[in-house]
C-alpha positions as CSV (number, residue, x, y, z in Angstrom):
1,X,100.7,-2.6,-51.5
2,X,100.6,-2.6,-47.8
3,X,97.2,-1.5,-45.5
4,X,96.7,-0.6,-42.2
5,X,93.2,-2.0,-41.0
6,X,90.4,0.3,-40.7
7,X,88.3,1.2,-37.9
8,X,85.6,-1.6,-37.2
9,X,82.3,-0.9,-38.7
10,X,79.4,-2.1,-36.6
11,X,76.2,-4.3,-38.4
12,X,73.3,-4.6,-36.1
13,X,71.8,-6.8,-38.6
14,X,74.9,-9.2,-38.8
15,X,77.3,-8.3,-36.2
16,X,80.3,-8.2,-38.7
17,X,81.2,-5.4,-40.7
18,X,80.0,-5.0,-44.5
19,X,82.3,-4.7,-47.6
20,X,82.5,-5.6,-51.0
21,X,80.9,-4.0,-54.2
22,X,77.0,-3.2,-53.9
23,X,76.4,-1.9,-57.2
24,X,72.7,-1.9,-57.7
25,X,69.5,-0.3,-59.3
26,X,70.4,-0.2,-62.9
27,X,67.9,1.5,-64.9
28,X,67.4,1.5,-68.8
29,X,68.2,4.9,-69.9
30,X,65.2,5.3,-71.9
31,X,62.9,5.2,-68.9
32,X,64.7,8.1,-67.2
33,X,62.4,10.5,-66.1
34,X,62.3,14.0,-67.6
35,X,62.1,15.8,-64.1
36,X,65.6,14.3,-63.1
37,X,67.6,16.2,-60.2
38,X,70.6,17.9,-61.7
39,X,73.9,17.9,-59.5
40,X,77.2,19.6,-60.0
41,X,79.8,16.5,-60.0
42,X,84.2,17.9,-60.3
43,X,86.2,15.9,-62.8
44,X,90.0,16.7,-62.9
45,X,91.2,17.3,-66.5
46,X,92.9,13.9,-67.1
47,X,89.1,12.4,-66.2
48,X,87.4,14.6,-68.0
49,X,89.3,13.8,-71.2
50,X,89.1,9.6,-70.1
51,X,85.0,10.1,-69.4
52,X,85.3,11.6,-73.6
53,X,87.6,8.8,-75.1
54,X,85.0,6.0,-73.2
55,X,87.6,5.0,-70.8
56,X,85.7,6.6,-67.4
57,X,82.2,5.0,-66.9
58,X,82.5,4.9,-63.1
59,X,83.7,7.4,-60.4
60,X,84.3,6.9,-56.8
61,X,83.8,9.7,-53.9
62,X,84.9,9.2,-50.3
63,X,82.0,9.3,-47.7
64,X,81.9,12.4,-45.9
65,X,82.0,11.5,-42.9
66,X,83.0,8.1,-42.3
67,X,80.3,5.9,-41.4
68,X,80.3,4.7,-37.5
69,X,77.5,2.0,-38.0
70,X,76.4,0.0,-41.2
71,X,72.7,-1.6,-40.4
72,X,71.3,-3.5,-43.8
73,X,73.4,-1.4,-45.8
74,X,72.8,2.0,-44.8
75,X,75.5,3.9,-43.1
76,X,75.1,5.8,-39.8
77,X,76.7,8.5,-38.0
78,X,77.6,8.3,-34.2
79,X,74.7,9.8,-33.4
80,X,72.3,8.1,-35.0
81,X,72.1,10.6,-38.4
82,X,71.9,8.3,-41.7
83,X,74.7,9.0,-43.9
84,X,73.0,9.6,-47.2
85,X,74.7,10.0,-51.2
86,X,74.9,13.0,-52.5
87,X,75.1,11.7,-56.0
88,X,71.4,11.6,-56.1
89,X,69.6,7.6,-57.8
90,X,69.4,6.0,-61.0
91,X,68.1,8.6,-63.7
92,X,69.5,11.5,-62.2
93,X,71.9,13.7,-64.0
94,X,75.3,15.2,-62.7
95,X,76.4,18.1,-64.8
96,X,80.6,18.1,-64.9
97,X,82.7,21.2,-62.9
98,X,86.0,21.5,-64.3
99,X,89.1,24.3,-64.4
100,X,88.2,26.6,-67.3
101,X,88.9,30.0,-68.3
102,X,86.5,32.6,-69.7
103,X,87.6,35.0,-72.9
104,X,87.4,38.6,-72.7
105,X,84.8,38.3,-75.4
106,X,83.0,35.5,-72.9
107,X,84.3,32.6,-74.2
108,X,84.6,29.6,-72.1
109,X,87.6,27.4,-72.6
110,X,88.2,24.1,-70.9
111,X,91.9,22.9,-69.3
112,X,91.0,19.6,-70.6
113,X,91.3,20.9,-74.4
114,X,94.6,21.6,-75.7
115,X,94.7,25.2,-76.1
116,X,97.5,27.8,-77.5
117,X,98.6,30.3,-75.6
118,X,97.1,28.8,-72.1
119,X,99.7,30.4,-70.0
120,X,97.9,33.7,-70.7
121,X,94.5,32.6,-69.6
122,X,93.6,32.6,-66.1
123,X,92.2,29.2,-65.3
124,X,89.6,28.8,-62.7
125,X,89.5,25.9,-60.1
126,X,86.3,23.5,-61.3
127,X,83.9,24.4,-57.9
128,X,83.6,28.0,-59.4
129,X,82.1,26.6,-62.8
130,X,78.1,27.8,-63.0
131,X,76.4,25.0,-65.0
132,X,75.3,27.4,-67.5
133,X,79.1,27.0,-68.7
134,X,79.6,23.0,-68.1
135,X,79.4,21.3,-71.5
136,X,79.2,17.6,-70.2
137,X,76.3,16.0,-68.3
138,X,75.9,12.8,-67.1
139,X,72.8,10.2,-66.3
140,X,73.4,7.9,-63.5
141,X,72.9,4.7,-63.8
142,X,73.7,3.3,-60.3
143,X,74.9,3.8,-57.4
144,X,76.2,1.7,-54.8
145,X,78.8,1.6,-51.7
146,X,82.4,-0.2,-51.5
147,X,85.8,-0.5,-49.4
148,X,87.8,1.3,-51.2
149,X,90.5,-1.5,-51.4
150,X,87.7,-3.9,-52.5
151,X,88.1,-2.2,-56.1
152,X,88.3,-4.9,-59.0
153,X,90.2,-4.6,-61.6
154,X,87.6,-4.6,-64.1
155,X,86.3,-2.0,-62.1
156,X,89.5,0.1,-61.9
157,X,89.8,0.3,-65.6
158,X,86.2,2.2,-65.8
159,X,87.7,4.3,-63.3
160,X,90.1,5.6,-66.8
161,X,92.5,3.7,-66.9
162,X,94.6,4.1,-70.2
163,X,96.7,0.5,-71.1
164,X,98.6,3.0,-73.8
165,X,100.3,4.8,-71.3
166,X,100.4,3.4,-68.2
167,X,103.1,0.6,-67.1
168,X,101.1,0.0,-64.1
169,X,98.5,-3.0,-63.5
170,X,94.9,-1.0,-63.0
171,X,94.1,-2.0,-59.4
172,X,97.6,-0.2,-58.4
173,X,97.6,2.6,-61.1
174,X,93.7,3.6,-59.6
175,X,95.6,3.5,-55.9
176,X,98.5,6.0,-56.8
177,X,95.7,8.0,-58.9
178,X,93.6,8.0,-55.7
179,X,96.5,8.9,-53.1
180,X,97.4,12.2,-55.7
181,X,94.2,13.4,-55.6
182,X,93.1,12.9,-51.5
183,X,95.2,15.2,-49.2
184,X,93.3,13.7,-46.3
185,X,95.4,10.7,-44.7
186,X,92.2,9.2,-43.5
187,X,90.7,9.3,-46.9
188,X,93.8,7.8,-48.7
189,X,94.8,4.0,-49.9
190,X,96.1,2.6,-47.1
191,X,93.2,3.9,-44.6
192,X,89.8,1.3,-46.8
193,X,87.4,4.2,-46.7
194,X,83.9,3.7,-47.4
195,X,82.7,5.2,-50.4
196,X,80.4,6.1,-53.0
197,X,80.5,4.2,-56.3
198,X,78.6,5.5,-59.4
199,X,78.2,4.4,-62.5
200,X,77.1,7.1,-65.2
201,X,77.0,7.9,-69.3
202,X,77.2,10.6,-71.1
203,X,74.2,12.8,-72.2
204,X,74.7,15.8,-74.3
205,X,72.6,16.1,-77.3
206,X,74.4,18.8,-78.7
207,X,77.2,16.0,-79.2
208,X,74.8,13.0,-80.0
209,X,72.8,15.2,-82.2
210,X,76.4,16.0,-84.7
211,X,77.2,12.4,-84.3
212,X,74.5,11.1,-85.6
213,X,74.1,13.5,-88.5
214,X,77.8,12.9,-90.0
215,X,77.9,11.3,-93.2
216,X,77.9,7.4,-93.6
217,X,80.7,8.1,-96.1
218,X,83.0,9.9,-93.3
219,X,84.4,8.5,-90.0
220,X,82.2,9.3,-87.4
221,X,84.2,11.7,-84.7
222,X,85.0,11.2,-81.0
223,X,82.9,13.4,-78.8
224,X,86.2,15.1,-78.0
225,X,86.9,15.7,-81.6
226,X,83.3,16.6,-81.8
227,X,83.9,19.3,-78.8
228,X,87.1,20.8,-80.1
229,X,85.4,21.7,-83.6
230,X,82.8,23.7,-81.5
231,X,85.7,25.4,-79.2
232,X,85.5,27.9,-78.0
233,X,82.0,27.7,-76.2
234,X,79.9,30.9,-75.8
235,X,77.1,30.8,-73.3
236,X,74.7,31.1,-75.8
237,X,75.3,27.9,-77.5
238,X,75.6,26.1,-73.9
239,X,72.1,27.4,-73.0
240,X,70.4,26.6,-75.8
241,X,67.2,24.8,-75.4
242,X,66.4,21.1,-76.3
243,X,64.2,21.5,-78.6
244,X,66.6,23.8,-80.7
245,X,68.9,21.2,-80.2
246,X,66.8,18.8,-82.2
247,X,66.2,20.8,-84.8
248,X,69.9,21.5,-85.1
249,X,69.9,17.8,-85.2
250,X,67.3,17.7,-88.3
251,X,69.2,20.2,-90.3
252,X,72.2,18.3,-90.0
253,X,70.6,15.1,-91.2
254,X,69.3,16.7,-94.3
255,X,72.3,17.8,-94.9
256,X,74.0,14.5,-94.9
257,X,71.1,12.9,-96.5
258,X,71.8,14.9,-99.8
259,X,68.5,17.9,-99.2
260,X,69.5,21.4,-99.9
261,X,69.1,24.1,-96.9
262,X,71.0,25.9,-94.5
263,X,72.9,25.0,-91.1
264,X,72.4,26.6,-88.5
265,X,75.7,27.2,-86.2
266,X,74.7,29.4,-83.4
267,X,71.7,28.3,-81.4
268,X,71.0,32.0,-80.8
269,X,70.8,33.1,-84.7
């Protein structure tokens, strides 16, 4: 696929530009702090669905605005400002903004789920989601800065690529993915922007909690399967505290363990 070369990039440290993939400061989940910042992070529908099936572990976001100066691997403005990610560091949390639609009885349905009679809703664009109504949040793990041509292909694969259904090789089907969703020309394929690279997992313990309390005897089910049973969402159930979570999570392995008792169902009973 043909390039047009980007604007140089000065390096006082080295006098050449900087490029290839600086993924750095993993963490082990378990030592995330407790007092992580929380940001709101837009997936499209299609990504939302790949970050569910496993196939999203990565996302890429275009620097805003373009770096004029790279000194030891931090990016500068013109005028001197440092160019810092928004993303937050390692530990933090992104909760996920996506088009949904809201019930007249205050329901919140997701474009990501397949849903009858979706013509009639009136889907909202993801930035207008409040994170009382996300359902998917997710720890960073790193976060780093790349070319965007300097992609590998293991990494576009993370990005969600799906061998299944796509006829394209990942490094080319990440490119055309990447064009559809930039409308800026100097943000697109051919124009190597800098950006933001972050790796992430999932953490919802509504989810984890019912995965880990099904049955050894049964399947366990995707997270998506796992969401669609719970569909739709009311704001009660999304707000629900942690530590009712957990003890959602302890009825539901007594169940499965055999122990008589009730389930609870809604958070708010």
């Amino acid at each position: 696929m043909g390039s047009r070369a980007p604007a140089a990039i000065k390096d006082d440290s080295a006098g050449r530009r900087l490029a290839g993939d600086r993924i750095s400061s993993r963490i082990d989940p378990s030592t995330a702090p407790d007092d992580a910042t929380e940001r709101p992070l837009s997936f499209a529908a299609d990504m939302v669905r790949a970050v569910y099936a496993g196939r999203k572990t990565q996302t890429r976001r275009p620097m805003y605005p373009q770096p004029d100066r790279v000194k030891s691997g931090r990016f500068f403005r013109a005028d001197g400002r440092e160019i810092v990610c928004p993303f937050g560091i390692p530990g933090d949390r992104l909760w996920v903004r996506e088009r949904f639609a809201e019930t007249e009885d205050g329901a919140i349905l997701y474009a990501a789920d397949p849903i009858k009679g979706r013509s009639r809703l009136t889907w909202l664009q993801s930035r207008e989601m409040l994170q009382e109504d996300s359902r998917l949040t997710l720890r960073v793990l790193a976060i780093g800065s790349q070319r965007l041509q300097d992609i590998s292909e293991a990494d576009a694969r993370a990005e969600g690529y799906d061998p299944a259904r796509e006829s394209l090789p990942p490094i080319k089907w990440f490119a055309r993915l990447w064009d559809r969703l930039s409308p800026i020309e100097s943000l697109r394929w051919a124009a190597n922007p800098w950006l933001w690279v972050v790796r992430f997992e999932i953490v919802d313990e509504f989810l984890q909690a019912a995965s880990e309390a099904a049955p050894a005897t049964q399947p366990a089910a995707s997270p998506l399967e796992l969401s669609a049973e719970t569909k739709p969402r009311t704001r009660s159930v999304r707000t629900a505290t942690i530590q009712e979570k957990h003890r959602l999570a302890e009825m539901l392995r007594s169940r499965s363990n055999g122990q008589q008792g009730s389930c609870l169902y809604r958070l708010d009973a």
